[in-house]
C-alpha positions in Angstrom: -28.9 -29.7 5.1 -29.1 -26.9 2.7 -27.1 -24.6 5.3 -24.1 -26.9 5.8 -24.1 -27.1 1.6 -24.2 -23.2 1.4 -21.5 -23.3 4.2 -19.3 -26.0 2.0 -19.6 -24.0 -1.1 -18.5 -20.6 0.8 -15.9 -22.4 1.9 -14.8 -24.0 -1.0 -14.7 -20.6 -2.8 -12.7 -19.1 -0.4 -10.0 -21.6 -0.8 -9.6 -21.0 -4.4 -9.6 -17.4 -4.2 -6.6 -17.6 -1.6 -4.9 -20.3 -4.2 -5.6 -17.9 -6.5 -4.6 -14.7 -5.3 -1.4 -16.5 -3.7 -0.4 -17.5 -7.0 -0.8 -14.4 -9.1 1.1 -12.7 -6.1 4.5 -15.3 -6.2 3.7 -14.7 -10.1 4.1 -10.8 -9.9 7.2 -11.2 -7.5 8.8 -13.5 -9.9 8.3 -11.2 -12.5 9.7 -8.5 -10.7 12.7 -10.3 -9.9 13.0 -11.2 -13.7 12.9 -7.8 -14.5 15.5 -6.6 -11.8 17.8 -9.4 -13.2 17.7 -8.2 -16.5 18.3 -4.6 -15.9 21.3 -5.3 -14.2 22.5 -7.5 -17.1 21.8 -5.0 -19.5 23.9 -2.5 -17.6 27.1 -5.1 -18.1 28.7 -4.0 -21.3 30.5 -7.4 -21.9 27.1 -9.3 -21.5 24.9 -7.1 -23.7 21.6 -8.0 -24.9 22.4 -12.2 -25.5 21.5 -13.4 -21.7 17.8 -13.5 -20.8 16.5 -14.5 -17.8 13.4 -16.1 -17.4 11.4 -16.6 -14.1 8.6 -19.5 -13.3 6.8 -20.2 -10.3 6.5 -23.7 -10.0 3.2 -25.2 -9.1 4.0 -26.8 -5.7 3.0 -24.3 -3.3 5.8 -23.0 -1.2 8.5 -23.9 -3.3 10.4 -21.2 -4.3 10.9 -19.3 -7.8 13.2 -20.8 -10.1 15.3 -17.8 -12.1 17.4 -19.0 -15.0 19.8 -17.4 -17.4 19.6 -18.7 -21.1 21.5 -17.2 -23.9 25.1 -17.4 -25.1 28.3 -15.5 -23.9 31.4 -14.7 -26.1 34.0 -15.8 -23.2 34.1 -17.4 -20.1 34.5 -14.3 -18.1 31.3 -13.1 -19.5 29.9 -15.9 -18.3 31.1 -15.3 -14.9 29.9 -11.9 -14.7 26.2 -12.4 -16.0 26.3 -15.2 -12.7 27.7 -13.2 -10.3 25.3 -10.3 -11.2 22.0 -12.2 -11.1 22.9 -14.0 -7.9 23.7 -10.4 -6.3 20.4 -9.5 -7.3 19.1 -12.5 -6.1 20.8 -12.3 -2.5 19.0 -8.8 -1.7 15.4 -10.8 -2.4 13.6 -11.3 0.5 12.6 -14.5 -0.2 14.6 -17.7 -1.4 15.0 -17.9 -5.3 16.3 -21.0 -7.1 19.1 -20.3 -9.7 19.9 -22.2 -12.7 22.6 -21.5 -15.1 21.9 -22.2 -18.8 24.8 -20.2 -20.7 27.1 -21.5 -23.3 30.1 -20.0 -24.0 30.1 -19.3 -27.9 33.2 -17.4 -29.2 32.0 -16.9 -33.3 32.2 -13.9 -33.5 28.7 -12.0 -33.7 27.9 -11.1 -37.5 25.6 -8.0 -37.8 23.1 -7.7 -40.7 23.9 -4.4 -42.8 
């Protein structure tokens, strides 16, 4: 009796310690991918520093990262051009990455502090 107990907690352990060492892995990819996003948004000039994107890994296992672009745009060709530069990034991942598109377009103009 106390073998198969010893057997069920060993087992037990190792099942949370692959949970757990999945996740933090499809948490450092998703990070990485965040990062490569936002690289090449800062290298547009007419997107700047107002679009962020922001990874999660949702809990479902196998469902795939969700990568969405917040922030505000001064015209709708910005707009266009923060899109099609996350979703280029996005098409040379390996693995399938959801997209969601949070912009606004918001034409007043930017007021710096002096």
């Amino acid at each position: 009796l106390l073998i198969r107990i010893g057997i069920a907690v060993i087992l037990v352990v190792l099942v949370i310690g692959w949970v757990v060492d999945s996740r933090r892995r499809k948490v450092d990819e998703a990070m990485a991918v965040q990062g490569r996003v936002s690289d090449a948004l800062m290298a547009e000039p007419e997107i700047g520093w107002t679009v962020t994107p922001l990874a999660r890994v949702p809990l479902r296992p196998g469902s795939p990262i969700v990568l969405e672009l917040r922030g505000s745009v001064r015209s709708p060709e910005a707009r266009d051009a923060a899109v099609r530069t996350a979703l280029r990034i996005l098409a040379d991942h390996p693995h399938p990455v959801s997209f969601e598109d949070r912009l606004w377009v918001d034409s007043a103009p930017v007021r710096l502090a002096a």
